[in-house]
C-alpha positions as CSV (number, residue, x, y, z in Angstrom):
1,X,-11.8,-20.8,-10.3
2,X,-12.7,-17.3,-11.1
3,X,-12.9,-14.8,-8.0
4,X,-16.2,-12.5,-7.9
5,X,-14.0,-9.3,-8.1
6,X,-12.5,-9.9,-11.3
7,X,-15.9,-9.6,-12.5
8,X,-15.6,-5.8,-11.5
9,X,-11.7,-5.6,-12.4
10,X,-10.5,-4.3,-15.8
11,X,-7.6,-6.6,-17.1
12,X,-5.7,-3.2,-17.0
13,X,-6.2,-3.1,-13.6
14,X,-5.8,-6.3,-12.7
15,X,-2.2,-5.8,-14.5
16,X,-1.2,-3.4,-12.3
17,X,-1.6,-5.5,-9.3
18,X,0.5,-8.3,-10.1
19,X,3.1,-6.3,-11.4
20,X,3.0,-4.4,-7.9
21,X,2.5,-7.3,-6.1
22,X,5.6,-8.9,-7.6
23,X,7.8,-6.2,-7.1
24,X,6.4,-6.0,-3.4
25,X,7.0,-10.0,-2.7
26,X,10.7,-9.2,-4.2
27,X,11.6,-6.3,-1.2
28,X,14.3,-8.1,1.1
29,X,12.9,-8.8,4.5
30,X,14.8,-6.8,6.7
31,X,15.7,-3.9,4.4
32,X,17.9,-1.0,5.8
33,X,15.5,2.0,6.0
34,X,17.6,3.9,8.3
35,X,16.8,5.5,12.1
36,X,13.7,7.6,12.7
37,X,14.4,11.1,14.8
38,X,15.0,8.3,18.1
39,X,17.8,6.7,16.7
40,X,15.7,3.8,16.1
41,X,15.8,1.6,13.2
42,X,13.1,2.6,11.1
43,X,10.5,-0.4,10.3
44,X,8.5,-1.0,7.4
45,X,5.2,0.4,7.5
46,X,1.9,1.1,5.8
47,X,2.4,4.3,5.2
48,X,5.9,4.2,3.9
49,X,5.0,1.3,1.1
50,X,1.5,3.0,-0.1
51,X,3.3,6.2,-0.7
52,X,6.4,4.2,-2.6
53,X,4.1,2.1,-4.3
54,X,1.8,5.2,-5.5
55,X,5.1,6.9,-6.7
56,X,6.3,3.8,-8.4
57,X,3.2,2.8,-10.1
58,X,1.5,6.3,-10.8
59,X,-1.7,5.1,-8.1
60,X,-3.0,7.6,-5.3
61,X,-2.4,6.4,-1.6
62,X,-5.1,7.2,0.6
63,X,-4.5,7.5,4.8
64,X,-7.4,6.3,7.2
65,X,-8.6,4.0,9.1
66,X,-9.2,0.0,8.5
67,X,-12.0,-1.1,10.7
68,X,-12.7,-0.7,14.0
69,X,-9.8,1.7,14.6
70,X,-6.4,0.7,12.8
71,X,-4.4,3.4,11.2
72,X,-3.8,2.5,7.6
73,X,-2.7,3.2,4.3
74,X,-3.2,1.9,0.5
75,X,-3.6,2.6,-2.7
76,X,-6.8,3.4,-4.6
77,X,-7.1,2.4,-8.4
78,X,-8.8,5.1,-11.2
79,X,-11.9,2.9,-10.5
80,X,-11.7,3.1,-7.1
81,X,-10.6,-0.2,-6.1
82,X,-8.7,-0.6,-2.9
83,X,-5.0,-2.1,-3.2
84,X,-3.6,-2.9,0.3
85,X,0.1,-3.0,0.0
86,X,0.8,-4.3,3.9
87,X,-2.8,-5.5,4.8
88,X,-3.2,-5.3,8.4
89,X,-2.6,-8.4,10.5
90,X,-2.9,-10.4,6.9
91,X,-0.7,-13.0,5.6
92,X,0.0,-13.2,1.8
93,X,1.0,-9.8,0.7
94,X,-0.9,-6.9,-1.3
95,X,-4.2,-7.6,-1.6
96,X,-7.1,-6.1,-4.5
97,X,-10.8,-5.6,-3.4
98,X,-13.2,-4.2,-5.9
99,X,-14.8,-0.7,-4.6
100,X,-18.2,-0.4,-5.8
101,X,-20.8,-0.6,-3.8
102,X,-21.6,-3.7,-4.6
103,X,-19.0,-4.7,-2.2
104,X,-18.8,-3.3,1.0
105,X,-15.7,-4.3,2.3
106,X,-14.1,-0.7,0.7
107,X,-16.7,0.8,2.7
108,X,-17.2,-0.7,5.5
109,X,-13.3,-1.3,6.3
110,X,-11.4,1.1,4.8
111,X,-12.4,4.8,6.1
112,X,-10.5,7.6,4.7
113,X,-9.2,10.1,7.1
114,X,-6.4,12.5,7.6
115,X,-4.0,10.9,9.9
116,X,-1.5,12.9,12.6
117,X,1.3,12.6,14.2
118,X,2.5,10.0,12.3
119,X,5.5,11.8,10.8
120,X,4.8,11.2,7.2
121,X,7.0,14.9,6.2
122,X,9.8,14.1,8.5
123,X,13.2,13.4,6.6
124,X,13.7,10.0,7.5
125,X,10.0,8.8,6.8
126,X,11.2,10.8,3.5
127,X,14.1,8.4,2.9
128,X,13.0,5.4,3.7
129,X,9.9,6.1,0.9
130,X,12.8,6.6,-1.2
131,X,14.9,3.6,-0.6
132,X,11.4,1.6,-1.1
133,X,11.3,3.8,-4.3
134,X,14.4,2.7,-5.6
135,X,14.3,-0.9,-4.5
136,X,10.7,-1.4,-6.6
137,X,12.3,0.0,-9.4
138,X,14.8,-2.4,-9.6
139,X,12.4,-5.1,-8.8
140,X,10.7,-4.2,-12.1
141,X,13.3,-5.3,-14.1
């Protein structure tokens, strides 16, 4: 069976996604990302994969909003498709959705906004991007 959306997906594209979501499937649950500015161990998030995943794989992550209100952040594709990374309550890993208008999902569910507060330039949300860095790299070989 042939999805709809790779109708709308380049094979370049489409490329990219299973290379990122294999190296994503191949993070070890439970990965040491260090403590946050609590002393808490720092969780894997959202935000911290998007932005690994963009550096890894040369992509732009984008911070907003998945609908009605859930703060959010994935990648967005030179044609504009959305790749969620760590889709929200979802189970089954990154996830590709074509973003044309001909399907509304990209608009209707993903709104870009600036998020705050979050602590995206403290040091340790720095360094656990970078362990996720690191650890996608190796999963690329």
């Amino acid at each position: 069976m042939n999805p709809y959306a790779l109708k709308h997906i380049s094979d370049e594209e489409l490329k990219l996604f299973e290379d990122i979501r294999t190296a994503v499937s191949k993070i070890p649950d439970g990965i040491d990302l260090g403590k946050n500015d609590k002393g808490e161990g720092v969780i894997l998030s959202c935000h911290i994969l998007a932005r690994a995943v963009a550096k890894v794989f040369v992509l732009q992550y984008v911070d907003g909003y998945v609908y009605p209100s859930f703060e959010h952040s994935w990648l967005e594709t030179k044609s504009f498709h959305v790749i969620d990374v760590y889709p929200v309550a979802t189970l089954g890993g990154p996830i590709m959705i074509v973003g044309s208008a001909m399907c509304g999902l990209t608009h209707w569910h993903y709104k870009k906004r600036r998020l705050k507060k979050l602590g995206f330039n403290q040091s340790w949300f720095r360094q656990a991007v970078k362990k996720i860095v690191q650890e996608l790299r190796l999963n690329q070989k």
